[in-house]
C-alpha positions as CSV (number, residue, x, y, z in Angstrom):
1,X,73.5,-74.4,-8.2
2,X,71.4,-74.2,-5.0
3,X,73.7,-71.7,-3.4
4,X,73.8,-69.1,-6.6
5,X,69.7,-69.5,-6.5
6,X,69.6,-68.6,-3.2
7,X,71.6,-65.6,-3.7
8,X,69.6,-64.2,-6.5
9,X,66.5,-64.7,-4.2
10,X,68.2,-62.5,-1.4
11,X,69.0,-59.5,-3.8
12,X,64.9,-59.6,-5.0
13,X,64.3,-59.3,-1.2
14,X,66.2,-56.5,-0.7
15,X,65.1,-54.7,-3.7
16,X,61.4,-55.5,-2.4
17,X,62.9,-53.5,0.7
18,X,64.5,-50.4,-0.8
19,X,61.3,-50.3,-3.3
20,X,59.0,-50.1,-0.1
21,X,61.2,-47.8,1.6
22,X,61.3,-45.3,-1.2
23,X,57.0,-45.7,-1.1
24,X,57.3,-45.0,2.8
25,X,59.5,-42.1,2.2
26,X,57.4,-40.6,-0.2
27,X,54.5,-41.0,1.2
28,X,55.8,-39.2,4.6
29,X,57.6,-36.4,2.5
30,X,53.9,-36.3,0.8
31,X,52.2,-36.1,4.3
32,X,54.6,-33.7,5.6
33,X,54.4,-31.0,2.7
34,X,51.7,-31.8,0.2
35,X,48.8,-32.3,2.7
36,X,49.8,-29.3,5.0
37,X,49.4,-27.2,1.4
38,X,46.2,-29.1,0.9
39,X,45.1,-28.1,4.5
40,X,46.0,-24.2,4.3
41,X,44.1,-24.0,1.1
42,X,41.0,-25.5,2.6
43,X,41.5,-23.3,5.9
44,X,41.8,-20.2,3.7
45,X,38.6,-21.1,2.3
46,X,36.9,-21.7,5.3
47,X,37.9,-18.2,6.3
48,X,36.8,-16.8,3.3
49,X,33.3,-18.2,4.1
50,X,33.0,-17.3,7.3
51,X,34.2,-13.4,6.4
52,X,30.8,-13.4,3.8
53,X,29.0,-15.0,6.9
54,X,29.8,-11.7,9.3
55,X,29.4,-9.5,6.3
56,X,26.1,-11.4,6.5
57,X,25.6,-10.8,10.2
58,X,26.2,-7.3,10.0
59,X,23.7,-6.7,7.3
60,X,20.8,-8.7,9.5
61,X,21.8,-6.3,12.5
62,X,21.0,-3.7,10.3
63,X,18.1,-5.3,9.0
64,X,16.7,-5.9,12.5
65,X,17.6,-3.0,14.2
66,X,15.3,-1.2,11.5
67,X,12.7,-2.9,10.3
68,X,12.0,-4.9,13.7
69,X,12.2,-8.1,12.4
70,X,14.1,-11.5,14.0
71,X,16.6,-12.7,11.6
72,X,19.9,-14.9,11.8
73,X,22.6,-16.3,10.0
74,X,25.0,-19.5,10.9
75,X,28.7,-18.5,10.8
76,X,31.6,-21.2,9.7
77,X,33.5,-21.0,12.6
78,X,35.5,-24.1,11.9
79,X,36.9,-26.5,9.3
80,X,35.6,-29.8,7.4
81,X,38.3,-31.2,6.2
82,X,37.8,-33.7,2.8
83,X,38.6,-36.8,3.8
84,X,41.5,-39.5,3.0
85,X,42.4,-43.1,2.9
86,X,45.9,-42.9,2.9
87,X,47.1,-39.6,4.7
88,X,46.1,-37.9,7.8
89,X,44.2,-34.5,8.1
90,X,44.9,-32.8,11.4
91,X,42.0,-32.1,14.0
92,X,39.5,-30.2,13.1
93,X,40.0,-26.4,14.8
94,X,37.3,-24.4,16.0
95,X,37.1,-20.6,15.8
96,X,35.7,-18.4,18.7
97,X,33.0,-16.2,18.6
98,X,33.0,-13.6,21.6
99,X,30.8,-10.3,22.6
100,X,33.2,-8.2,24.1
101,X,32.3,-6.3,27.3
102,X,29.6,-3.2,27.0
103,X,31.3,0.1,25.6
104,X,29.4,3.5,26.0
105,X,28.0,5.1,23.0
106,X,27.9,8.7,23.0
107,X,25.8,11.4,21.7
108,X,26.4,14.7,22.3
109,X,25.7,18.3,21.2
110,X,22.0,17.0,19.9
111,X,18.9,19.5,19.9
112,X,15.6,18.2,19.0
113,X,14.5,20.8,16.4
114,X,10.9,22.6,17.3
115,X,9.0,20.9,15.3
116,X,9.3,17.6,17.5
117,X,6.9,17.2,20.8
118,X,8.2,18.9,24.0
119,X,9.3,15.6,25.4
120,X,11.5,14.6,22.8
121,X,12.9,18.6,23.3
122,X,13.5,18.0,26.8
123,X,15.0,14.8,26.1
124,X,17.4,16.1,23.5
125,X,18.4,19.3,24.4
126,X,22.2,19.2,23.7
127,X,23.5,17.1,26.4
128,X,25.5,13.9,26.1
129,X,23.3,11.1,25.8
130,X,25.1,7.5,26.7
131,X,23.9,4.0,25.4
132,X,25.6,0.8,25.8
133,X,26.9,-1.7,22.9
134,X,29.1,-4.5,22.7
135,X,31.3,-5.8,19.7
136,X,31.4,-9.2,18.1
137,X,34.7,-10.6,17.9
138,X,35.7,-13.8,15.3
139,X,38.9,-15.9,16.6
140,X,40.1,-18.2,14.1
141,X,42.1,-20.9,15.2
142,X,43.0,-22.7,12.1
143,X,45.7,-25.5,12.1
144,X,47.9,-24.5,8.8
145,X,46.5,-20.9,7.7
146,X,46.9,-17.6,9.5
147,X,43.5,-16.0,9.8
148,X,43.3,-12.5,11.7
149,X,40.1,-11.9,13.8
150,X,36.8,-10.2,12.0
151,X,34.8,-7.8,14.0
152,X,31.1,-6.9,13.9
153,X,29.7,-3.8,15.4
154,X,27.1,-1.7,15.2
155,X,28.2,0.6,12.7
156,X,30.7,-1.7,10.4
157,X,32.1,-5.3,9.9
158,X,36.1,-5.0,9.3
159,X,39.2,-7.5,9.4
160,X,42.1,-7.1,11.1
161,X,45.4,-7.0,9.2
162,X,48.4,-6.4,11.5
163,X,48.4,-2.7,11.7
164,X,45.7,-2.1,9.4
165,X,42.0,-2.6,9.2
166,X,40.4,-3.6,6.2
167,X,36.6,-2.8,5.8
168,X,34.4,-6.0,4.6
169,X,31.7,-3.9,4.1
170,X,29.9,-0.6,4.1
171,X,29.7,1.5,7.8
172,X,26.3,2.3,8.7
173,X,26.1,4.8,11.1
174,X,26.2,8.6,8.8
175,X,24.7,8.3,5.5
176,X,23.7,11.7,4.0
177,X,21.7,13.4,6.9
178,X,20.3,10.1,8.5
179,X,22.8,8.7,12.0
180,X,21.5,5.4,12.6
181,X,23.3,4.4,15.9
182,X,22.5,0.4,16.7
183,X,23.3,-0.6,20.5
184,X,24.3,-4.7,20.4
185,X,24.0,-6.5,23.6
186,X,23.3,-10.7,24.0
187,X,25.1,-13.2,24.9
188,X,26.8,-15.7,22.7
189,X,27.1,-19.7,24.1
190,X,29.9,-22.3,22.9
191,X,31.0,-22.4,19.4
192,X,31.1,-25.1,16.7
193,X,32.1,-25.6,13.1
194,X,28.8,-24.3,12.2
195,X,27.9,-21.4,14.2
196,X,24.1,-20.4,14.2
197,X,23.2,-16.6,15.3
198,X,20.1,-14.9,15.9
199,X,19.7,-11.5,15.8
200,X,16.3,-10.5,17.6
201,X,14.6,-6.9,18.3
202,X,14.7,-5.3,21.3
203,X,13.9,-1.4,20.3
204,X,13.4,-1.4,16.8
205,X,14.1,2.4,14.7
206,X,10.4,2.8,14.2
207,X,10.2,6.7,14.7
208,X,13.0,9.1,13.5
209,X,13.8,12.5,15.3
210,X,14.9,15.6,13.7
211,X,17.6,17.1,15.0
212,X,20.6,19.8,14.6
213,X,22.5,22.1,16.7
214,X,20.8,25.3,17.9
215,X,24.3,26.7,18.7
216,X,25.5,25.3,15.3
217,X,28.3,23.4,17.0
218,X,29.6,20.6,16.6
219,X,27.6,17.0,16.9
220,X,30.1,14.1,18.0
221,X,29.1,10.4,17.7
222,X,31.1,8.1,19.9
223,X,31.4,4.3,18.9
224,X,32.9,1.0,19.8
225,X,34.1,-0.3,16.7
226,X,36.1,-3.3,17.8
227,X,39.3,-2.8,16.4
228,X,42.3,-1.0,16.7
229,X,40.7,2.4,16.6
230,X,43.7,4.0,15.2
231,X,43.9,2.1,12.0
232,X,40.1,2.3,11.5
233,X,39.8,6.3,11.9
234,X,42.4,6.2,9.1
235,X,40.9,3.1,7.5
236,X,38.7,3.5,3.5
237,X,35.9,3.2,5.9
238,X,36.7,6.3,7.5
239,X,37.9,8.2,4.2
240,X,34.3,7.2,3.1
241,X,32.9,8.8,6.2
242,X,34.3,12.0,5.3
243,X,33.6,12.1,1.7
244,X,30.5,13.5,3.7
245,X,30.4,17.1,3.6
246,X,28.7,17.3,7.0
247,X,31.6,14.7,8.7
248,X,34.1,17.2,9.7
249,X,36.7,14.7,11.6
250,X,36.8,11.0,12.2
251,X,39.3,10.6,15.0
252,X,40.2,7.7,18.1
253,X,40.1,8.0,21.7
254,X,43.7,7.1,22.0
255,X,43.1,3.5,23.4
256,X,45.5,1.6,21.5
257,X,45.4,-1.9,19.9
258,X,43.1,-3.5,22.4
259,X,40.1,-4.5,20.4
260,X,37.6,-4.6,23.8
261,X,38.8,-1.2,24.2
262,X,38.2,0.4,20.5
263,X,36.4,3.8,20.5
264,X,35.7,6.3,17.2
265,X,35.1,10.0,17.7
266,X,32.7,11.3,14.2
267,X,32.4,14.7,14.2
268,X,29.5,16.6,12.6
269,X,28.6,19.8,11.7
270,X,26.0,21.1,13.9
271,X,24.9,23.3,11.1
272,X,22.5,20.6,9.3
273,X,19.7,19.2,10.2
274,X,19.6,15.4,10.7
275,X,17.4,12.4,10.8
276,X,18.1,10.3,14.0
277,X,17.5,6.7,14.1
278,X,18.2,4.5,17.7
279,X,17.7,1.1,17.9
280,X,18.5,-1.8,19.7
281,X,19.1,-5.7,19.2
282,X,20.1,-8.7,20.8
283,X,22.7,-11.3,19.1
284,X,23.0,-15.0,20.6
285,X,23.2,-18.4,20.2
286,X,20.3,-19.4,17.7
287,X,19.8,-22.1,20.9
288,X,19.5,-19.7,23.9
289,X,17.2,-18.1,25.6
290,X,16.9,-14.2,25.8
291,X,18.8,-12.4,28.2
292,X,18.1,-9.0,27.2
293,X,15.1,-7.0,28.4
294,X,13.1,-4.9,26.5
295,X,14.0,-1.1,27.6
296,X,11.5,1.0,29.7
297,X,9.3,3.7,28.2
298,X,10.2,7.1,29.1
299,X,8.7,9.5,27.7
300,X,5.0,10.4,26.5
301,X,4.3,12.2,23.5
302,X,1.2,13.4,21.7
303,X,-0.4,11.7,18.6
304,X,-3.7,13.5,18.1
305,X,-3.8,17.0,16.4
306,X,-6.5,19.4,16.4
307,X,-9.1,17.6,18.1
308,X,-12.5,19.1,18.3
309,X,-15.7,17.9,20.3
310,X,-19.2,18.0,20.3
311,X,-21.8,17.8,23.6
312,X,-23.2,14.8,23.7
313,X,-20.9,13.2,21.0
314,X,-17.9,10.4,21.3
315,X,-14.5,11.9,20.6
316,X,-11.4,10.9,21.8
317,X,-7.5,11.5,22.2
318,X,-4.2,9.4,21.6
319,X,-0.9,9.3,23.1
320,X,2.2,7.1,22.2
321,X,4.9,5.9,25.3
322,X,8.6,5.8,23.7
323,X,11.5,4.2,25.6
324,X,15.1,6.0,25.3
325,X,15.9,4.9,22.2
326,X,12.7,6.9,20.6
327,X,10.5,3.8,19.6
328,X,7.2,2.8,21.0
329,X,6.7,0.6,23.9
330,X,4.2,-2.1,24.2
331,X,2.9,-2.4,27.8
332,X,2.8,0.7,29.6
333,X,-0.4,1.7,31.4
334,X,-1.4,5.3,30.4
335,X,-3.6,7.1,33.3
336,X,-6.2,9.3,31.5
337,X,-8.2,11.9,33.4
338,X,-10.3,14.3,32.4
339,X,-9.0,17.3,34.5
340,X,-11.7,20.3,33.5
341,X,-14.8,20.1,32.3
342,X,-17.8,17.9,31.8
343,X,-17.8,14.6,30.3
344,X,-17.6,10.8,31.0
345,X,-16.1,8.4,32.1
346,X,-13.8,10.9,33.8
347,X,-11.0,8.7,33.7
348,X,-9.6,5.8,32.9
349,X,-6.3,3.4,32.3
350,X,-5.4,2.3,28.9
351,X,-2.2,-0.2,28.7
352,X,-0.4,0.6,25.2
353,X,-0.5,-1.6,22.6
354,X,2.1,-3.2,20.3
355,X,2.7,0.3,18.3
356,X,3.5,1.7,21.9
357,X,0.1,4.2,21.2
358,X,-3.4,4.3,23.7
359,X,-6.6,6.4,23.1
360,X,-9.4,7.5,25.2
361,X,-13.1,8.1,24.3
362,X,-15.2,10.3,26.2
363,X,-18.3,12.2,25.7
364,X,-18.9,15.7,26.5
365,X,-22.0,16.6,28.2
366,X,-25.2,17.5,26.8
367,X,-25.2,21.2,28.2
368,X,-21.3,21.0,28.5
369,X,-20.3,24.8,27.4
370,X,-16.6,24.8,27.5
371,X,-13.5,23.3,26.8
372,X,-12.5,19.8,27.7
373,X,-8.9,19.1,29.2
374,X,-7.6,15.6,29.2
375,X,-4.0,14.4,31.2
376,X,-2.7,11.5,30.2
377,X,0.4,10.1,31.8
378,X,2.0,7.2,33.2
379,X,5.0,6.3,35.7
380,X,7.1,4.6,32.7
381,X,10.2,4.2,34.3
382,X,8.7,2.8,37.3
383,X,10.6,5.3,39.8
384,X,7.2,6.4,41.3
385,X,7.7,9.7,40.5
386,X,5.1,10.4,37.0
387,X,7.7,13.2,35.6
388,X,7.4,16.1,33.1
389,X,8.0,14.4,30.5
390,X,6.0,11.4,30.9
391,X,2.8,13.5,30.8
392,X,0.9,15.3,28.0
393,X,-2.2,17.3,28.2
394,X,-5.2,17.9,25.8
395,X,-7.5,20.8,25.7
396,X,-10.3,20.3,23.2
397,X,-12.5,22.6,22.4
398,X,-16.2,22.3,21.8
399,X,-18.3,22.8,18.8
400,X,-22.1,22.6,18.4
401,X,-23.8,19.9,15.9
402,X,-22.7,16.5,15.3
403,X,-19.2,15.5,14.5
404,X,-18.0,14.8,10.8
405,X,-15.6,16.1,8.5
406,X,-13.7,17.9,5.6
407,X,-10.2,19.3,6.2
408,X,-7.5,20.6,5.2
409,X,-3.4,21.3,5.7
410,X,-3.1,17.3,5.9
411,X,0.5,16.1,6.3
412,X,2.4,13.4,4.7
413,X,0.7,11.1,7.1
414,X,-3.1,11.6,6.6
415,X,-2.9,13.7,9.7
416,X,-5.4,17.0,9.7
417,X,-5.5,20.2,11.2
418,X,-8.8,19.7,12.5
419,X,-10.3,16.4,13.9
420,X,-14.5,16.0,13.6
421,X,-15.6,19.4,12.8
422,X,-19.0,20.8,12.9
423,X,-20.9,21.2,9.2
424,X,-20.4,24.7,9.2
425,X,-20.4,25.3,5.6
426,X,-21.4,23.4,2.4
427,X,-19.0,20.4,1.7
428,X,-18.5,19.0,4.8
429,X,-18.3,15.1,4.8
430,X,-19.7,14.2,8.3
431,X,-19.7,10.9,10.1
432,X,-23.6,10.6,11.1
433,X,-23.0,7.2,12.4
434,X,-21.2,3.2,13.6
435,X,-22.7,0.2,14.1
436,X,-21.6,-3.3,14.0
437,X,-22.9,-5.0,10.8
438,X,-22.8,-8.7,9.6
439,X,-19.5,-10.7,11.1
440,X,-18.7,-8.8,14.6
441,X,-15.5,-7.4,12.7
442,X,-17.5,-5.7,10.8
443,X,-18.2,-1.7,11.3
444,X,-20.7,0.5,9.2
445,X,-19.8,4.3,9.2
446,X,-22.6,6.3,7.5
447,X,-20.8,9.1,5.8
448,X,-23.6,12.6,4.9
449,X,-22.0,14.4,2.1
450,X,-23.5,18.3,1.9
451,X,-21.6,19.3,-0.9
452,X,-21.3,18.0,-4.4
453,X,-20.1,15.0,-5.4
454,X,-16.6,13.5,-3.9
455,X,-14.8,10.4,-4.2
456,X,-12.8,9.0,-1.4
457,X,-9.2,7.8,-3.1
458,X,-7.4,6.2,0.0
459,X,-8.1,5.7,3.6
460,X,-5.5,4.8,7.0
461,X,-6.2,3.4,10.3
462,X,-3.9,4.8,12.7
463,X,-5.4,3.6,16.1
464,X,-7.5,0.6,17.0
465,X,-8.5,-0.1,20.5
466,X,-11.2,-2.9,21.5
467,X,-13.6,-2.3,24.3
468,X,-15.5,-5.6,24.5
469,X,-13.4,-8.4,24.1
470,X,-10.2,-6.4,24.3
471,X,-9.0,-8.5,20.9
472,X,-6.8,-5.9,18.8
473,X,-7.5,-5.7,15.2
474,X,-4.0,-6.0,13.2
475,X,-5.4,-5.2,10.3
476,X,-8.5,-3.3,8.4
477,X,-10.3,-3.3,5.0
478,X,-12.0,-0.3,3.8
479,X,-15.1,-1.1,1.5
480,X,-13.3,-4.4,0.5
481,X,-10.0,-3.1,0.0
482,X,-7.2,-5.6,0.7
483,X,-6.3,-5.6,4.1
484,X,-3.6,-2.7,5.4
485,X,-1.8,-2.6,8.9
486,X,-3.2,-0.7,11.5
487,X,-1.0,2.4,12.1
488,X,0.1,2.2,7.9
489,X,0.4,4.5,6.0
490,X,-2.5,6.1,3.6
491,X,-3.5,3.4,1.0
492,X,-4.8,4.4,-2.5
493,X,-8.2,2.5,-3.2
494,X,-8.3,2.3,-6.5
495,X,-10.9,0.1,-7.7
496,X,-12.0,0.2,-4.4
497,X,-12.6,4.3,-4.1
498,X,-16.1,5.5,-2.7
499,X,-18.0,7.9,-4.1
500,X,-20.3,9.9,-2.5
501,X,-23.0,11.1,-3.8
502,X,-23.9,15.2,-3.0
503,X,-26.6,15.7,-0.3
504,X,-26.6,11.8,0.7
505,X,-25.6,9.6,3.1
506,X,-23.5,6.8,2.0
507,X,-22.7,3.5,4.0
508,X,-19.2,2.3,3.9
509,X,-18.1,-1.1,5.4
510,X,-14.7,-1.1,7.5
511,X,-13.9,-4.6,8.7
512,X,-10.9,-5.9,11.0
513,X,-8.6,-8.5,10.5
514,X,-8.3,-11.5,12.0
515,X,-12.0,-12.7,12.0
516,X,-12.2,-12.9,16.1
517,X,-12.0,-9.2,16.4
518,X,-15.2,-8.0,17.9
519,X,-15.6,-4.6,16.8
520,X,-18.8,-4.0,19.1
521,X,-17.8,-0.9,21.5
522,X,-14.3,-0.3,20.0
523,X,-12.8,2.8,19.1
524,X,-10.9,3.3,15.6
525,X,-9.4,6.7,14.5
526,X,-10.3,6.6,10.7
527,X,-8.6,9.0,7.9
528,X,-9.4,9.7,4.5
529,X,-8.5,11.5,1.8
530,X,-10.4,12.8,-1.3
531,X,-10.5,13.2,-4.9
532,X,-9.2,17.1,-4.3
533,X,-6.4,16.1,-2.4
534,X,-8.3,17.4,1.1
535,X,-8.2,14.7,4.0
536,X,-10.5,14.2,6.9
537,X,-10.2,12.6,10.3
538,X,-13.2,10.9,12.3
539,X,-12.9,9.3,15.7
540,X,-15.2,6.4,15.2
541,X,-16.9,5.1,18.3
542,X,-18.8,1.6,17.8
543,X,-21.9,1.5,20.2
């Protein structure tokens, strides 16, 4: 009896063993098929999140490169994984995230249409212009799923499928009649599952030029797009392009596959007229430090029209420094001289402020009997030579009496066709007066209507520069209006409209934002428009 109970404890041993060894057989069949499923699912995922991230990306480059604003977005480069108590999950991959080497952007057969300063005419006048941009590249490296690299440029975001490219979202550099070409430079550090970017300003679009063709030929646009350029000139994104009527061909360069060598040709008709935006950003590691400098000015243009002045009566002038890419530059010292005639000071160096822009007051003499001529100019490139077109040159005329005014033929801006006229005839609004009132950022301008009653419905600020404490005013409030930007555009009043009364004189408070702006002796270019749709421009100078 002992030996046949000793048997049957043997077979429940080796049943124990075959039982365990179908449980370690499944589990490894499990590990070897079902997880590696489980994995690729999760990877494709991940993928699909970081695509929406660079879709993301692109759209803040945009964003940036327009409106001037920092912005950033953190790009799932890699893969978390869920965890498990039985099975294994592989190691966690990490993606790459590159800036491929600079690329020239081209701009060719361009003509600054006459209507633009003469600076911005010499500057485009046809020839090839040549930027530089670079194109960010997304490597995944995913354990179980196959992901194919994602580009970012400035003009489009696109995934690479084989021989094709597929567009993730919209290209951005013809829409209508507006090219907005978007130069990307930076530097990007070591990447993680978690990616942050920051996409920062370096020449914001803030001016648009007008340009066409004189000899109504062609206009090409050359771009790195980061891709294989042959599949992305016959990409939707390119079919889109030329669904355009002024896109006549979207074409390569003939470089192949290699993605760091990725050019587009777009053709346009040289027969419109277009809008031309330029910017420039820099795209890094949220955590570094800027490597990208902020381009030189280089070229000057003009911002006052129609000045007028009177003897013995503040008046003044603007100008506004622009690098290459058209925007304003902060920085640059402007040289102003008064070249013929009699006033004071005779010169003087102004350093441009944030909205790239310096003006200079002077005062014609008493028994000054001619016109005055102003220079202004400045060495913006810094190669010690002050060239053609970093120079500009006022001649205003004088008037007799003091300076005020109505006018007329105001553009879109507030702008008038004269600046401070006399009171020649019935009507005229005229500035008798400034003084510094109240708080020190406070200014009262005494306004002597000759006419019949008018009303002023919205007022604009376009220049602001401080003499005594050399604080700049970012803001302004017209007779306790909400505060407006300096160099905004024309803001109705509303509730807030002034009404002045005929044959009166009628104070009107103008105070600048913040609070430590000490208006006493600055210098404020002030323009309003009235109830009949006429605008005036007064240069106010605060004794």
């Amino acid at each position: 009896m002992e030996l046949l109970d000793s048997e049957r404890g043997q077979a429940v041993q080796v049943g124990a063993i075959l039982l365990f060894g179908f449980l370690v057989i499944g589990l490894s069949l499990y590990q070897a098929t079902v997880v590696p499923q489980q994995t690729k699912a999760t990877e494709f995922g991940a993928y699909l999140d970081a695509s929406d991230d660079l879709v993301s990306l692109h759209n803040d480059v945009l964003a940036t490169a327009t409106r001037g604003v920092q912005s950033g977005v953190t790009v799932q480069t890699g893969v978390q994984y869920r965890p498990r108590v039985v099975f294994i999950n592989p190691g966690p991959p990490t993606g790459s995230l590159a800036l491929t080497d600079s690329r020239d952007v081209t701009i060719a057969g361009v003509d600054a249409v006459d209507g633009e300063p003469e600076a911005v005419r010499t500057l485009w006048d046809g020839g090839a212009r040549t930027y530089e941009s670079k194109v960010l590249r997304y490597s995944p490296s995913y354990n179980e799923f196959d992901g194919t690299p994602i580009t970012v440029s400035g003009a489009s975001v696109q995934r690479e499928a084989g021989a094709n490219v597929v567009p993730l979202g919209g290209q951005t550099l013809v829409s209508g009649n507006r090219i907005t070409v978007v130069s990307v430079d930076g530097r990007i550090g070591q990447t993680a599952a978690r990616t942050p970017l920051t996409v920062a300003p370096i020449s914001s679009a803030a001016r648009t030029v007008t340009v066409t063709n004189e000899s109504d030929e062609d206009i090409s646009l050359t771009v790195p797009v980061g891709s294989n350029a042959t599949a992305w000139s016959r990409s939707p994104t390119a079919d889109r392009l030329l669904e355009n009527v002024r896109v006549k061909a979207v074409s390569d360069l003939g470089d192949g596959a290699d993605p760091t060598n990725s050019l587009v040709r777009v053709t346009l008709n040289g027969s419109y007229t277009y809008e031309l935006r330029l910017a420039k950003v820099e795209l890094s590691s949220s955590s570094a430090a800027s490597t990208v400098a902020s381009p030189d000015g280089q070229y000057l243009v003009p911002v006052t029209t129609g000045a007028s002045a009177a003897p013995g009566e503040s008046t003044g002038v603007v100008v506004e420094a622009r690098d290459g890419y058209n925007n304003p530059v902060e920085g640059e010292r402007i040289d102003f001289t008064v070249t013929e005639g009699d006033a004071s000071p005779t010169s003087r160096t102004i350093t441009t402020t944030d909205d790239g822009r310096a003006g200079f007051a002077f005062t014609p003499a008493g028994d000054a009997d001619g016109p005055i001529t102003v220079r202004a100019s400045g060495d913006l490139d810094g190669d010690g030579t002050v060239e053609a077109i970093e120079q500009t040159t006022y001649t205003v005329p004088l008037v007799n009496g003091s300076g005020g005014g109505g006018g007329t033929g105001a553009g879109d801006d507030g702008s008038t066709g004269e600046i401070n006229p006399p009171n020649d005839y019935e009507g005229d609004v005229v500035l008798e007066g400034a003084s510094e009132v109240g708080p020190s950022n406070e200014v009262e301008i005494r306004l002597n209507n000759t006419g019949d009653t008018r009303t002023i419905t919205s007022f604009r600020v376009s220049f602001h520069y401080p003499d005594s404490n050399n604080k700049f005013a970012s803001g302004v409030e017209f007779n306790g209006s909400p505060e407006q930007p300096i160099g905004g555009q024309q803001y109705t009043l509303g509730s807030n409209a002034v009404t002045l009364q005929g044959n009166q004189t009628t104070p009107v408070s103008v105070t600048f934002a913040p609070s430590g702006v000490n208006a006493n002796g600055d210098f404020f270019i002030l323009t309003v428009q009235f109830d009949d749709g006429e605008f005036a421009t007064y240069f106010v100078a605060v004794p």
